[in-house]
FINU-185523 format. One record per residue: residue in three letters; y, z, x of N, C-alpha, C in turn. Coordinates in pm, whole numbers. Example, Ala and Ser with C-alpha at 12.3 -4.5 7.8 and 13.67 -1.06 7.14 Angstrom:
FINU-185523
TORKOL   rest      nc2      nc3      nc1     cac2     cac3     cac1      cc2      cc3      cc1
TORKOL    ALA     -569      780     1319     -450      780     1230     -330      780     1320
TORKOL    SER     -225      708     1285     -106      714     1367        3      787     1290
end
This chain:
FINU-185523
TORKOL   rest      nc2      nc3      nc1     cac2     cac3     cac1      cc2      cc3      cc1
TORKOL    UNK    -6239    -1381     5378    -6145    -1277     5343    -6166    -1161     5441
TORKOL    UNK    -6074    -1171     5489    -6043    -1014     5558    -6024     -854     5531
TORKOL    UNK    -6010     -765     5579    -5948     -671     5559    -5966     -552     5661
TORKOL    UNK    -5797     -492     5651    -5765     -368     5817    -5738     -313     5773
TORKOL    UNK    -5694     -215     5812    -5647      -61     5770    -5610      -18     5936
TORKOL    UNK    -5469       -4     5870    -5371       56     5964    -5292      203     5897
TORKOL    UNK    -5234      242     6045    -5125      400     5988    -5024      380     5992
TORKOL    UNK    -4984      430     5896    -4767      422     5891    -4694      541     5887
TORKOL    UNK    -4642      577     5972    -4572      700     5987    -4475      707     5889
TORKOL    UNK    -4404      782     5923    -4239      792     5790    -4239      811     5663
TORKOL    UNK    -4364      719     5603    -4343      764     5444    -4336      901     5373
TORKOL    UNK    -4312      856     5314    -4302     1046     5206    -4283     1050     5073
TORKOL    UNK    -4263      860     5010    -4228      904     4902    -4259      757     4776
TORKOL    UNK    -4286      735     4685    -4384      643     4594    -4281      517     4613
TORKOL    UNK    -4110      527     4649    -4010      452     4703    -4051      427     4863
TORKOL    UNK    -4124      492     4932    -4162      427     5098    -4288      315     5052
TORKOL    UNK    -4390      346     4959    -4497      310     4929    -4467      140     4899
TORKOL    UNK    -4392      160     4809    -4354       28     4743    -4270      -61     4852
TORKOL    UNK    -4183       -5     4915    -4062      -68     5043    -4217     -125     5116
TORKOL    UNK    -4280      -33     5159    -4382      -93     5250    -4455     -216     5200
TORKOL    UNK    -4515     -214     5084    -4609     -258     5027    -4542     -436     5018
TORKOL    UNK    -4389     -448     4968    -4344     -534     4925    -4349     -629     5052
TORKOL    UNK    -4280     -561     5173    -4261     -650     5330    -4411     -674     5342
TORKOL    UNK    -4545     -591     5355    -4648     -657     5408    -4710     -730     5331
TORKOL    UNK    -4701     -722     5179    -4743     -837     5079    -4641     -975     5073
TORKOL    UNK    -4524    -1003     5163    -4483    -1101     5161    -4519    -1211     5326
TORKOL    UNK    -4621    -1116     5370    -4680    -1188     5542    -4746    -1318     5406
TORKOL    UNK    -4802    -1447     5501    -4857    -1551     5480    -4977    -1468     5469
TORKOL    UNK    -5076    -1544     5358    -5179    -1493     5390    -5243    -1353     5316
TORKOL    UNK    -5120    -1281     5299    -5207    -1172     5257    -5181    -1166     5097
TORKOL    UNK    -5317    -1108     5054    -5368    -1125     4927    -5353     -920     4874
TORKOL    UNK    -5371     -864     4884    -5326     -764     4885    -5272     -613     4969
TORKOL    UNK    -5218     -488     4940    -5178     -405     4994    -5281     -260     4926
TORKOL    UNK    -5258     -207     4959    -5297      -76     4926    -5277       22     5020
TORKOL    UNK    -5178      160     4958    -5124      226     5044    -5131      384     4968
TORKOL    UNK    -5185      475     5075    -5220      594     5076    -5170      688     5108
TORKOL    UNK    -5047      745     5068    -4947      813     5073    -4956      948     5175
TORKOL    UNK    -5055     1005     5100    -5078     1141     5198    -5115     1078     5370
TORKOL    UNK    -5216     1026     5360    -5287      976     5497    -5193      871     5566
TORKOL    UNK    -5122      828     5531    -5035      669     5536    -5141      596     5578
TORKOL    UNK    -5251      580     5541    -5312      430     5553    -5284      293     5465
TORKOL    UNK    -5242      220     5531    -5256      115     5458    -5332      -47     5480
TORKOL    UNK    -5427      -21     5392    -5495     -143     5391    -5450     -315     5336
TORKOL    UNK    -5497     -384     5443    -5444     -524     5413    -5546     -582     5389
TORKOL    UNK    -5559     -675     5269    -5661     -768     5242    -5585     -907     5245
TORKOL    UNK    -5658    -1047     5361    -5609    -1169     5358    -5733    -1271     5345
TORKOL    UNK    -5649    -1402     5313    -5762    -1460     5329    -5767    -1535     5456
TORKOL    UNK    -5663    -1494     5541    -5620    -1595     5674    -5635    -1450     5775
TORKOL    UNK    -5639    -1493     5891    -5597    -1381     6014    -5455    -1347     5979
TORKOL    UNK    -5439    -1227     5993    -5300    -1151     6005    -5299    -1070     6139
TORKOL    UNK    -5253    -1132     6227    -5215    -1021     6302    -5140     -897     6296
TORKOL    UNK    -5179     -779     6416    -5174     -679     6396    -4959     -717     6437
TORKOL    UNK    -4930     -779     6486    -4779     -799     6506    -4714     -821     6392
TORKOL    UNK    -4736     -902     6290    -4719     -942     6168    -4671     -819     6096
TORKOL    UNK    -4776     -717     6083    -4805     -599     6007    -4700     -527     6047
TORKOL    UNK    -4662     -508     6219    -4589     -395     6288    -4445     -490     6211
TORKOL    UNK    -4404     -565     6228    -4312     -665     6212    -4228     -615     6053
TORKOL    UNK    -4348     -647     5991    -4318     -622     5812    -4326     -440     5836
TORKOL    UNK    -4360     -371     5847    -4316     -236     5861    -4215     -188     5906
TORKOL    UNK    -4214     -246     6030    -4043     -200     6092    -3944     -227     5933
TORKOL    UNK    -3925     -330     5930    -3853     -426     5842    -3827     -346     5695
TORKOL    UNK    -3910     -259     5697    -3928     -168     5553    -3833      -47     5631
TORKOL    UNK    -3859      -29     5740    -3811      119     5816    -3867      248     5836
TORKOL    UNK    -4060      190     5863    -4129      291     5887    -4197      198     6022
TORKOL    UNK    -4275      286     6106    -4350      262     6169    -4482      269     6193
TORKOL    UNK    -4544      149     6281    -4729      189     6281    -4741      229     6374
TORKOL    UNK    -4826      336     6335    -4893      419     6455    -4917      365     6547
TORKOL    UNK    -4976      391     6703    -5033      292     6766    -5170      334     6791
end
């Protein structure tokens, strides 16, 4: 089991949290989300490799972006 912690710009609101949460909890693989509103961190727990493309991929897709 894995786990990253990445930044997501854009959010602002418990509706970005969830938009986010839903696209990166539907990657293969990943077992949970957890997302930190003020800081925009959000942590991914898998039990497979997730690439960091995956993550940028399912974020766009919500309509926020990761930091780089």
């Amino acid at each position: 089991m894995s786990q990253t912690t990445y930044t997501v710009t854009g959010m602002t609101c418990q509706h970005c949290v969830l938009s986010v949460t839903e696209e990166v909890g539907a990657i293969e693989g990943v077992t949970g989300v957890q997302v930190d509103l003020p800081t925009g961190a959000v942590t991914v727990t898998s039990d497979r490799e997730v690439s960091a493309d995956q993550v940028r991929a399912a974020v766009e897709e919500a309509g926020y972006q990761l930091a780089s």
